[in-house]
PQR file of N, CA, C, O and H, with PARSE charges and radii, in Angstrom:
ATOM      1  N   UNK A   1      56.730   3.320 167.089 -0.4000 1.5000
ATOM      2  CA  UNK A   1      57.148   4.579 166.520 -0.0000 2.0000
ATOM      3  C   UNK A   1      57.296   5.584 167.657  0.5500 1.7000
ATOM      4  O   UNK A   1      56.550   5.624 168.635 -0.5500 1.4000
ATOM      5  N   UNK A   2      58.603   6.603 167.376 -0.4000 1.5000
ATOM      6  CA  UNK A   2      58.679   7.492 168.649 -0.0000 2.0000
ATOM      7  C   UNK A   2      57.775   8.250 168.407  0.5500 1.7000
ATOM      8  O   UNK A   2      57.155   8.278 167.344 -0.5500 1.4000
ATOM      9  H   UNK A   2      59.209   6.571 166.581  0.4000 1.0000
ATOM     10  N   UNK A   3      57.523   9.210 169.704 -0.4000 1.5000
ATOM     11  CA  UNK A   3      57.034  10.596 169.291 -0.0000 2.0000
ATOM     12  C   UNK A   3      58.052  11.649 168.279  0.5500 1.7000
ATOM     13  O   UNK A   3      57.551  12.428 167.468 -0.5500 1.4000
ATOM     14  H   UNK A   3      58.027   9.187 170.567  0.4000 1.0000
ATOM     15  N   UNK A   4      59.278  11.536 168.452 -0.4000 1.5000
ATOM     16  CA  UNK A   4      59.882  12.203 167.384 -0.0000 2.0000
ATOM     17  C   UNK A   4      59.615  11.892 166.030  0.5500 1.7000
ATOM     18  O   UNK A   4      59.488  12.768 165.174 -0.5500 1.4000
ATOM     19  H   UNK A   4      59.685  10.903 169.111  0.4000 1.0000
ATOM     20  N   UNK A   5      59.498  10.313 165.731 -0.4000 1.5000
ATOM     21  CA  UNK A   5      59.257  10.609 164.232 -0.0000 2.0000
ATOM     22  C   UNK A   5      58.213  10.448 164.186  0.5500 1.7000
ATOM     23  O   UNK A   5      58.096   9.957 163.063 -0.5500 1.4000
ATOM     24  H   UNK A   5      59.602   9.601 166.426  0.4000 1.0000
ATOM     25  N   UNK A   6      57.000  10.507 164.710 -0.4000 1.5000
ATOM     26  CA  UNK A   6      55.561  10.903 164.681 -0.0000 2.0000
ATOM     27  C   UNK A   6      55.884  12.767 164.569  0.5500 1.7000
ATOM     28  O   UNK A   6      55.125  13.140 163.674 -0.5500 1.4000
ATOM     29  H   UNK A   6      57.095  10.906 165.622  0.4000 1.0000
ATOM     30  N   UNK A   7      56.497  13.730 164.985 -0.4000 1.5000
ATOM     31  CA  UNK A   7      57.198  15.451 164.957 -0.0000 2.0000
ATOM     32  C   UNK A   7      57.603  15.138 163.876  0.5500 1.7000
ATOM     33  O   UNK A   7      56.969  15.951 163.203 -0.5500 1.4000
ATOM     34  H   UNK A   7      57.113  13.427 165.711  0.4000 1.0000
ATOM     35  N   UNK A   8      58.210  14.551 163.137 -0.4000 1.5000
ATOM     36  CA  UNK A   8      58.969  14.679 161.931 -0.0000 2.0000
ATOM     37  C   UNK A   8      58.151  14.447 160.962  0.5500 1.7000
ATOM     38  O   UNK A   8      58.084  15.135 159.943 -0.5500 1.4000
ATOM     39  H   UNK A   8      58.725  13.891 163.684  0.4000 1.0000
ATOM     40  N   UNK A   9      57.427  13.397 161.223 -0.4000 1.5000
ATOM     41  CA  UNK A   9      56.680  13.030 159.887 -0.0000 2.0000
ATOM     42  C   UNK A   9      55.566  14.168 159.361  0.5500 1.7000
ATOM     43  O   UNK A   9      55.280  14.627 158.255 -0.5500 1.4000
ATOM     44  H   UNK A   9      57.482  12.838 162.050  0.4000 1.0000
ATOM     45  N   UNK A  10      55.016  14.415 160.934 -0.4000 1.5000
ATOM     46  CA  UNK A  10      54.210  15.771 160.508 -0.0000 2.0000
ATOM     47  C   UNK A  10      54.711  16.898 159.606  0.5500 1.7000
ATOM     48  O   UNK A  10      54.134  17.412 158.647 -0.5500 1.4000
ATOM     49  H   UNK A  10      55.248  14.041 161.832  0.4000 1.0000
ATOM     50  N   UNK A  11      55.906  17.168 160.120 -0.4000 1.5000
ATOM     51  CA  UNK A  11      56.478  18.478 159.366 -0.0000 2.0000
ATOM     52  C   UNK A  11      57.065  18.316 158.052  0.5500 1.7000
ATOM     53  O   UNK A  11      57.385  19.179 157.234 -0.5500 1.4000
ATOM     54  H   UNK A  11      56.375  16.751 160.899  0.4000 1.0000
ATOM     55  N   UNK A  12      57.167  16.788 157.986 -0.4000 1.5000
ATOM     56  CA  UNK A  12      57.416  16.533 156.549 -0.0000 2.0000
ATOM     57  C   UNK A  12      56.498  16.872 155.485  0.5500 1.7000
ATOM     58  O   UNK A  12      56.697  17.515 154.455 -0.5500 1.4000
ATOM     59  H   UNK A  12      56.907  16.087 158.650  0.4000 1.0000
ATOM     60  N   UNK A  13      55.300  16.234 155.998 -0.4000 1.5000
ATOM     61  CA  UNK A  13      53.816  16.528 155.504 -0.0000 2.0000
ATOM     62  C   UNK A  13      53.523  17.844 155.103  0.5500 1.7000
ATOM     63  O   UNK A  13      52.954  17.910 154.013 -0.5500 1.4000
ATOM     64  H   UNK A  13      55.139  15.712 156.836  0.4000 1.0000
ATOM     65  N   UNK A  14      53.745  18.892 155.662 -0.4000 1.5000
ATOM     66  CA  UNK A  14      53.520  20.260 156.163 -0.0000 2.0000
ATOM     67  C   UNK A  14      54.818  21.020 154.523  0.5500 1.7000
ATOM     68  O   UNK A  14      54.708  21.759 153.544 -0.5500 1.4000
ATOM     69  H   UNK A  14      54.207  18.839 156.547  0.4000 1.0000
ATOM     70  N   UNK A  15      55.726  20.304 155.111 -0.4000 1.5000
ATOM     71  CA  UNK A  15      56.556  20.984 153.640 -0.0000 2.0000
ATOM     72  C   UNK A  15      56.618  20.518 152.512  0.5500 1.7000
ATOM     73  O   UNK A  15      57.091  21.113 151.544 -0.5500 1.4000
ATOM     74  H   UNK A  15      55.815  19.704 155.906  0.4000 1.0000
ATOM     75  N   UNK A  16      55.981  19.003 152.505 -0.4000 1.5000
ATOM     76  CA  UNK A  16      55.570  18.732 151.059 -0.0000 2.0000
ATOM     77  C   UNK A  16      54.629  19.136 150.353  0.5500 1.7000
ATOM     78  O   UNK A  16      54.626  19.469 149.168 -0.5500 1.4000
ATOM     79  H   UNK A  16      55.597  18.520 153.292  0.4000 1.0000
ATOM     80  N   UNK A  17      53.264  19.081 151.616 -0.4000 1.5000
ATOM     81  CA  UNK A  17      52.133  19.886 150.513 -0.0000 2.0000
ATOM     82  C   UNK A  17      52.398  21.401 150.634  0.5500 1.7000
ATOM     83  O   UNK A  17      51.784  22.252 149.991 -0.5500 1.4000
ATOM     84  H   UNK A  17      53.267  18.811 152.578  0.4000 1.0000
ATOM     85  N   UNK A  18      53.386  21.648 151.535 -0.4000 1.5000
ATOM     86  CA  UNK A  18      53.489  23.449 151.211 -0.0000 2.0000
ATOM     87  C   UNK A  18      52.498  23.716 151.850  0.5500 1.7000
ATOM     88  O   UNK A  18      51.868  24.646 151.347 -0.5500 1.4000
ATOM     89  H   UNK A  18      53.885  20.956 152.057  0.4000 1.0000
ATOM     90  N   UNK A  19      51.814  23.067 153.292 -0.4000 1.5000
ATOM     91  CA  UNK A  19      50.841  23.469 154.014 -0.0000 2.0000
ATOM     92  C   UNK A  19      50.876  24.143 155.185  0.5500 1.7000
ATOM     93  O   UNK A  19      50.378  23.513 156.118 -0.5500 1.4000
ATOM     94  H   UNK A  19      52.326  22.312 153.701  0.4000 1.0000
ATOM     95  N   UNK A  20      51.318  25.263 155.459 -0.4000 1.5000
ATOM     96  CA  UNK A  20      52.349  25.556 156.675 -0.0000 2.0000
ATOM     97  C   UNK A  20      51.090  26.389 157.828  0.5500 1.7000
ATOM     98  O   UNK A  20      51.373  26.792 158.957 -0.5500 1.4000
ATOM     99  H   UNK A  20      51.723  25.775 154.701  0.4000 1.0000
ATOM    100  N   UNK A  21      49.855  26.476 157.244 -0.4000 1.5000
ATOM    101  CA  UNK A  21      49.006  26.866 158.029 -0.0000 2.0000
ATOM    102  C   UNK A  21      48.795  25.530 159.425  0.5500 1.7000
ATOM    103  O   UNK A  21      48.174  25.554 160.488 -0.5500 1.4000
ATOM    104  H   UNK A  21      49.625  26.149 156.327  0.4000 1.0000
ATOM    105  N   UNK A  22      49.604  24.530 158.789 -0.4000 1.5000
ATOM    106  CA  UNK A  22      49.198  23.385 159.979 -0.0000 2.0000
ATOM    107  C   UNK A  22      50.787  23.545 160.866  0.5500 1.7000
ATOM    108  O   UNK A  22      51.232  22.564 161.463 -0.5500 1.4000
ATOM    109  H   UNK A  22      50.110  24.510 157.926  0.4000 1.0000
ATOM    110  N   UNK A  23      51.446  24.715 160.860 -0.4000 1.5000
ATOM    111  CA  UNK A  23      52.042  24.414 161.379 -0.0000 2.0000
ATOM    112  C   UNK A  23      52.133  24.883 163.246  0.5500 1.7000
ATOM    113  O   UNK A  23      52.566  24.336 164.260 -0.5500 1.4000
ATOM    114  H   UNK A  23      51.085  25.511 160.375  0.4000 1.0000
ATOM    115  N   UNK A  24      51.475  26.149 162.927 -0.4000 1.5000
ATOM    116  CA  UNK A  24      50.767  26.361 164.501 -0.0000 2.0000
ATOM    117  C   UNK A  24      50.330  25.019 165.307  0.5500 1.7000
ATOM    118  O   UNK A  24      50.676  24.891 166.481 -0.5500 1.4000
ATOM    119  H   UNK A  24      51.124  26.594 162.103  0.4000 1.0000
ATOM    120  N   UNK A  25      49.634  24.115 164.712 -0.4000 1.5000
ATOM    121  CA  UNK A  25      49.112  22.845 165.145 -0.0000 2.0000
ATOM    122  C   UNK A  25      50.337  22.155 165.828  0.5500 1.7000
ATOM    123  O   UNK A  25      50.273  21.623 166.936 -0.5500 1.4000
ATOM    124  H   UNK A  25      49.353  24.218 163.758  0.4000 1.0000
ATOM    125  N   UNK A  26      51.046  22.196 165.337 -0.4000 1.5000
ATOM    126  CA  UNK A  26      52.378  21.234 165.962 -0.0000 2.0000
ATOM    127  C   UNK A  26      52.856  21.640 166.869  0.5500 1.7000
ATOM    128  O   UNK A  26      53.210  20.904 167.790 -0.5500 1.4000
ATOM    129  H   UNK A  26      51.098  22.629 164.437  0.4000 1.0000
ATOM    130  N   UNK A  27      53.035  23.144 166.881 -0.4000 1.5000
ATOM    131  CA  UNK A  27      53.990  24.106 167.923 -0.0000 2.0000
ATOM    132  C   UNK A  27      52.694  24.176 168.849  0.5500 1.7000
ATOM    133  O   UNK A  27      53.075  24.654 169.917 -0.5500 1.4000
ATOM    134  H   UNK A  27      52.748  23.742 166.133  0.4000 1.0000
ATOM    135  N   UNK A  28      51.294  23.899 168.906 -0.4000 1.5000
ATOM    136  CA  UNK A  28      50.656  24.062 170.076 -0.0000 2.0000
ATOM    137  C   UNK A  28      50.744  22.768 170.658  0.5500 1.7000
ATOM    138  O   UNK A  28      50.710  22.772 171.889 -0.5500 1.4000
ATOM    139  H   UNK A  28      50.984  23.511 168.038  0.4000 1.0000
ATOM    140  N   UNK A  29      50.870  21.429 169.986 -0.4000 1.5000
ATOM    141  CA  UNK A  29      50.635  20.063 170.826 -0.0000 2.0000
ATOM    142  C   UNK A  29      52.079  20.330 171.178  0.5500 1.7000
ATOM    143  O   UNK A  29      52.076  20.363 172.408 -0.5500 1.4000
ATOM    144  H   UNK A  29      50.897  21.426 168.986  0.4000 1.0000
ATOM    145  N   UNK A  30      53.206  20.521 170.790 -0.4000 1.5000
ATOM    146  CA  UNK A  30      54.508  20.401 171.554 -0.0000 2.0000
ATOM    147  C   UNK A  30      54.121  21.344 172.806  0.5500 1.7000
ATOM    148  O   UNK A  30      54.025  20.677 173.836 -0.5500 1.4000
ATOM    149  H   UNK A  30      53.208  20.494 169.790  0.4000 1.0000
ATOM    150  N   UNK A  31      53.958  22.253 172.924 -0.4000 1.5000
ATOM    151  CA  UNK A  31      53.495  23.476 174.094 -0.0000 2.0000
ATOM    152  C   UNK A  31      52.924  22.962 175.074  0.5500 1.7000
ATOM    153  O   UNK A  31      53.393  23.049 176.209 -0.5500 1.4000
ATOM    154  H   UNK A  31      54.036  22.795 172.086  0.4000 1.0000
ATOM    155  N   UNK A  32      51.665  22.255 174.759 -0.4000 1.5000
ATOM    156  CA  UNK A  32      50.845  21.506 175.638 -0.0000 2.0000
ATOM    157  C   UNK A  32      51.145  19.924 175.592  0.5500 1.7000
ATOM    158  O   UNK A  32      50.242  19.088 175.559 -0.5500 1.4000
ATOM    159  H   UNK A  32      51.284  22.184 173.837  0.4000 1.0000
ATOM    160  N   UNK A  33      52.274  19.665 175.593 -0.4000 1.5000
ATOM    161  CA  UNK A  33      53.134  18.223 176.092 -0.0000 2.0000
ATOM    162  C   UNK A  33      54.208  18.788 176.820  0.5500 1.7000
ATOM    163  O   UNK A  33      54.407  18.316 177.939 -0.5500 1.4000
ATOM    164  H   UNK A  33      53.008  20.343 175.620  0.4000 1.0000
ATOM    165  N   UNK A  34      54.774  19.491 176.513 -0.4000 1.5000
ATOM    166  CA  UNK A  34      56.045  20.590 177.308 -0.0000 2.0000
ATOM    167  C   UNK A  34      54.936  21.025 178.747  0.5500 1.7000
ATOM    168  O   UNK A  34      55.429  20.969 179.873 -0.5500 1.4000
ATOM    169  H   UNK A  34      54.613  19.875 175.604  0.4000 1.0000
ATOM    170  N   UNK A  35      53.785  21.350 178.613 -0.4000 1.5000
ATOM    171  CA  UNK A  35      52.884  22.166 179.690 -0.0000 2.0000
ATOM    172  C   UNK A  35      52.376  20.682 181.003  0.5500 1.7000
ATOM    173  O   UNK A  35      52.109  20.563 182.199 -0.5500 1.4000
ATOM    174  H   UNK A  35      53.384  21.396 177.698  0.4000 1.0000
ATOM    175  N   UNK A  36      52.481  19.947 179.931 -0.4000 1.5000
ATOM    176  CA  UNK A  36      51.803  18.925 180.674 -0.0000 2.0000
ATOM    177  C   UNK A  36      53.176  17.687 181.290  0.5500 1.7000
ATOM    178  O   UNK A  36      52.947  16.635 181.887 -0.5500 1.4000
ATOM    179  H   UNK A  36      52.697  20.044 178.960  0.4000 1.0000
ATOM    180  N   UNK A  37      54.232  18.108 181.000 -0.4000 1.5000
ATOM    181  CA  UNK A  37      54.974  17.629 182.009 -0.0000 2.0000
ATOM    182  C   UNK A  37      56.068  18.138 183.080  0.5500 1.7000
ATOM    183  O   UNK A  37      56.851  17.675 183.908 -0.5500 1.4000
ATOM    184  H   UNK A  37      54.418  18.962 180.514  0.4000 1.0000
ATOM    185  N   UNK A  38      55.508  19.762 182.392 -0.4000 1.5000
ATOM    186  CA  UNK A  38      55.931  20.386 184.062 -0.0000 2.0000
ATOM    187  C   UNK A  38      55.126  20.314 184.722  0.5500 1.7000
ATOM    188  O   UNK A  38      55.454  20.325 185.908 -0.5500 1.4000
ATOM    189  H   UNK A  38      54.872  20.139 181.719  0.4000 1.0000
ATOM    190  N   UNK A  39      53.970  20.226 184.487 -0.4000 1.5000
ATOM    191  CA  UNK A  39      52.878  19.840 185.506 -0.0000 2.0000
ATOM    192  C   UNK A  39      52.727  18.435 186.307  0.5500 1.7000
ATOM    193  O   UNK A  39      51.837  17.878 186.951 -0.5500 1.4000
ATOM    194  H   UNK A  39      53.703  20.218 183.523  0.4000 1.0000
ATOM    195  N   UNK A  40      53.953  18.181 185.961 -0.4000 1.5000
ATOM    196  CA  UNK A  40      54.212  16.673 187.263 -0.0000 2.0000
ATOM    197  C   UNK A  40      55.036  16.483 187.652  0.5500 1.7000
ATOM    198  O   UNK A  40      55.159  15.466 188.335 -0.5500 1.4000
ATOM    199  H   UNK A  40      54.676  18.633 185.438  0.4000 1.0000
ATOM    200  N   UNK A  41      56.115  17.373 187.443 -0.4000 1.5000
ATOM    201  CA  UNK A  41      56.947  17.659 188.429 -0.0000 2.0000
ATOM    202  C   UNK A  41      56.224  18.456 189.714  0.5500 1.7000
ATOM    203  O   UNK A  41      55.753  19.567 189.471 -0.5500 1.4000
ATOM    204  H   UNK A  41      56.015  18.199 186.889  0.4000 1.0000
ATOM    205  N   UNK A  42      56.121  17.920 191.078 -0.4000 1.5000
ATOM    206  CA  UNK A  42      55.218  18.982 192.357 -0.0000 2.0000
ATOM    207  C   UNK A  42      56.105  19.746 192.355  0.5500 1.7000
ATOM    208  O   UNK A  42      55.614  20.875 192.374 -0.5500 1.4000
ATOM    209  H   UNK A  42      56.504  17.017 191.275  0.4000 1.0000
ATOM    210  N   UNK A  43      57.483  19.798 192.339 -0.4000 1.5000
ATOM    211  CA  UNK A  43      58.387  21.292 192.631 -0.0000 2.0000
ATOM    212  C   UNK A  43      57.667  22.570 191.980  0.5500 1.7000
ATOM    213  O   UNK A  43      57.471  23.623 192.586 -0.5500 1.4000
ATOM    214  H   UNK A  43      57.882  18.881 192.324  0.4000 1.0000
ATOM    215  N   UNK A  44      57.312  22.318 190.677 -0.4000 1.5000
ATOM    216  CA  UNK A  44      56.707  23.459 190.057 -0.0000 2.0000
ATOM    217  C   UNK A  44      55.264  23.674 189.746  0.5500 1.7000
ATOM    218  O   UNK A  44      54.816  24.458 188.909 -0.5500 1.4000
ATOM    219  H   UNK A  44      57.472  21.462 190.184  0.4000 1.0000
ATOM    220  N   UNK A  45      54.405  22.646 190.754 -0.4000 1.5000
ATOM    221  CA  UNK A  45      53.405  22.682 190.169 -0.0000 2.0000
ATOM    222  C   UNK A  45      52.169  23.882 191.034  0.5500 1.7000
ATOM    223  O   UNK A  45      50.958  23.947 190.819 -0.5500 1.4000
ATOM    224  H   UNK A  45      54.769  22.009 191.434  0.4000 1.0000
ATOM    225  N   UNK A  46      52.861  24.582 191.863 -0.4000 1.5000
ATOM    226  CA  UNK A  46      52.414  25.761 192.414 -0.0000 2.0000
ATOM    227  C   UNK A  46      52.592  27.024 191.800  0.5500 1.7000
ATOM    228  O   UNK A  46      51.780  27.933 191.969 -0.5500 1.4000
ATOM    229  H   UNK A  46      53.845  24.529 192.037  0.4000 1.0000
ATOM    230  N   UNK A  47      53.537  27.130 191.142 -0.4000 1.5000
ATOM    231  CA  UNK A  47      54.124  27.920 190.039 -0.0000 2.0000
ATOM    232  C   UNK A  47      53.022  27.758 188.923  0.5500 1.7000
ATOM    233  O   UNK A  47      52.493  28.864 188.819 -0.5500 1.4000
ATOM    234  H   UNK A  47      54.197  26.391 191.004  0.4000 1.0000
ATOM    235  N   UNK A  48      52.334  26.705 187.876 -0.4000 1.5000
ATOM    236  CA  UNK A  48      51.801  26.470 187.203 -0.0000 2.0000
ATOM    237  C   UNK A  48      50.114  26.961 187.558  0.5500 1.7000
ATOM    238  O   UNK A  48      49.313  27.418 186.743 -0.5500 1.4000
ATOM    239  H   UNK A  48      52.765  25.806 187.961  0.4000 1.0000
ATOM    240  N   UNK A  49      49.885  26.702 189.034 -0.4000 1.5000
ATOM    241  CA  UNK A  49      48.705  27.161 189.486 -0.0000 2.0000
ATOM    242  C   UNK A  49      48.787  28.748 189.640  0.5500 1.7000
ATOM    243  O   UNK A  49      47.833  29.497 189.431 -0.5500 1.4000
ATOM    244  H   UNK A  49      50.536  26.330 189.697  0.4000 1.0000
ATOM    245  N   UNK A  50      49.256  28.898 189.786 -0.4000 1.5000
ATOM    246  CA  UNK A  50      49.585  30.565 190.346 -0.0000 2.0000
ATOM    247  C   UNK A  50      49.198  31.365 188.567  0.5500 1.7000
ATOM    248  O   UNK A  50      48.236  32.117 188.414 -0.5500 1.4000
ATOM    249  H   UNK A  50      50.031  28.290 189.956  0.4000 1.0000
ATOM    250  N   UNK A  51      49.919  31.085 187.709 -0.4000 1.5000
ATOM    251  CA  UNK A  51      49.557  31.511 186.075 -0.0000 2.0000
ATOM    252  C   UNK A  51      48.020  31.346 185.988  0.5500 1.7000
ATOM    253  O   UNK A  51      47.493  32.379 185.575 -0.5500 1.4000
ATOM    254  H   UNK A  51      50.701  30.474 187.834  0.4000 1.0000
ATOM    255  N   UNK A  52      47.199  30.403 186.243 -0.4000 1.5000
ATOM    256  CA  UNK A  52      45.963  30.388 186.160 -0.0000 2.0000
ATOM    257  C   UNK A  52      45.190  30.391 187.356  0.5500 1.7000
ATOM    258  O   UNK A  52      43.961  30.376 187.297 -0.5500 1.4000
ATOM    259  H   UNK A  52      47.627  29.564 186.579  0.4000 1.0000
TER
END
């Protein structure tokens, strides 16, 4: 199974039970998978240190 339809299935979940408080949850693991692979690119990973 991809990670996309592992994203999809979640949000399916989310609008069937009409549960949308879980939806912050999704938009933070995408954030911190987006965070965690600019962080391996070295071009930017001085840039990433510098924020914290």
């Amino acid at each position: 199974m991809s990670w996309f339809c592992t994203v999809r299935d979640f949000w399916t979940f989310v609008r069937q039970r009409k549960q949308f408080v879980l939806a912050p949850i999704l938009i933070l693991l995408i954030l911190m998978a987006l965070f965690i692979l600019l962080a391996e690119i070295p071009v930017l990973t001085p840039f990433i240190y510098a924020i914290f």
